[in-house]
C-alpha positions, 0 to 999 in steps of 0.5 A: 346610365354612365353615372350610376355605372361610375358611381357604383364603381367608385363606391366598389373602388373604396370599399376595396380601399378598406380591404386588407391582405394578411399572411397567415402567422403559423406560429400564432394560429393553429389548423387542428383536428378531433376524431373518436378513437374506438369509440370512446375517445378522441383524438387530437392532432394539428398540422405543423406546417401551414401558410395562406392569406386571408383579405379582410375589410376593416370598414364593414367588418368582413371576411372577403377571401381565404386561402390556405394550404396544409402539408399533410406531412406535417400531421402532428398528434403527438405519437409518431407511431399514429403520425406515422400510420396518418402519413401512410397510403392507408389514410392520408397517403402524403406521398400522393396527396402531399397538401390539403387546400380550402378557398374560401366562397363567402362568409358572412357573419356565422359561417364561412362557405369554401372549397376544402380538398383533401386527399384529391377530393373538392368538397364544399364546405360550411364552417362557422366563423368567429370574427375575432377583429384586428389589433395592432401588436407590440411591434406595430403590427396590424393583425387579423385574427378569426376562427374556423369549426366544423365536421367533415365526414373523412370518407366524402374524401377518399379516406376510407381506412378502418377496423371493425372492433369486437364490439361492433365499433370502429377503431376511427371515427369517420366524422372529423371536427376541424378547430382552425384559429388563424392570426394574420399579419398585414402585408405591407 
């Protein structure tokens, strides 16, 4: 009994060994959104400020931990009159709710399950997930790189905000695709 008790500890011990921690390069990663805009368009925005960490293990391949967190003051969709509307009480209201955050769960090969808040709501979550694999930069960098899609329903977070049109639509959509590419440097 003790030694299938060490031996599944050691075999534990050296799987963390594989296991490493990479901050999130904001500079080479991208947190974005889409959302229809009167019903015949999107839109498209991202966050500008960012940072997280993501533990990956190299031996199997697997994404083990993700955590990041987004200042909702950053929002950036290349129109400040939007940006500005986006940081009001009305939507994203970042004088109350100044980050959004997501821990990830587990992933497996497909799908990364996590914990996202946002506007002072915890929902879970189901993205799929691209393992990009590892590569070591010019500068001798080891780098993580992996990408996050889905749709949320921005109403299961409190954001509520709308005008109906003349037609019957809406002026925002209340599903939002996420497109999150992350690249992550190896903590040394």
């Amino acid at each position: 009994m003790k030694f299938s008790t060490i031996s599944l500890a050691a075999l534990l011990a050296t799987g963390a060994l594989h296991a490493g921690v990479y901050n999130i390069d904001s500079t080479h990663s991208n947190v974005g959104f889409k959302v229809k805009h009167v019903m015949i368009s999107n839109v498209v925005g991202k966050f500008d400020t960012f940072n997280g960490v993501i533990e990956y293990d190299e031996a199997t391949k697997t994404l083990k931990n993700l955590t990041g967190t987004i200042e909702t003051n950053s929002v950036n969709t290349a129109n400040s009159q939007r940006d500005t509307h986006l940081k009001s009480a009305d939507l994203f209201d970042v004088a109350k709710y100044a980050t959004i955050t997501f821990a990830l769960q587990k992933a497996d090969k497909e799908y990364a399950y996590g914990k996202l808040t946002i506007h002072g709501v915890t929902k879970d979550v189901k993205l799929a997930f691209t393992d990009n694999g590892i590569a070591t930069d010019p500068y001798g960098n080891q780098r993580v790189g992996l990408e996050l899609k889905g749709t949320i329903n921005r109403k299961d977070f409190g954001i509520t905000w709308n005008k109906i049109l003349e037609t019957g639509g809406l002026t925002v959509g209340e599903d939002v695709k996420l497109d999150v590419e992350l690249e992550g440097i190896l903590k040394k």
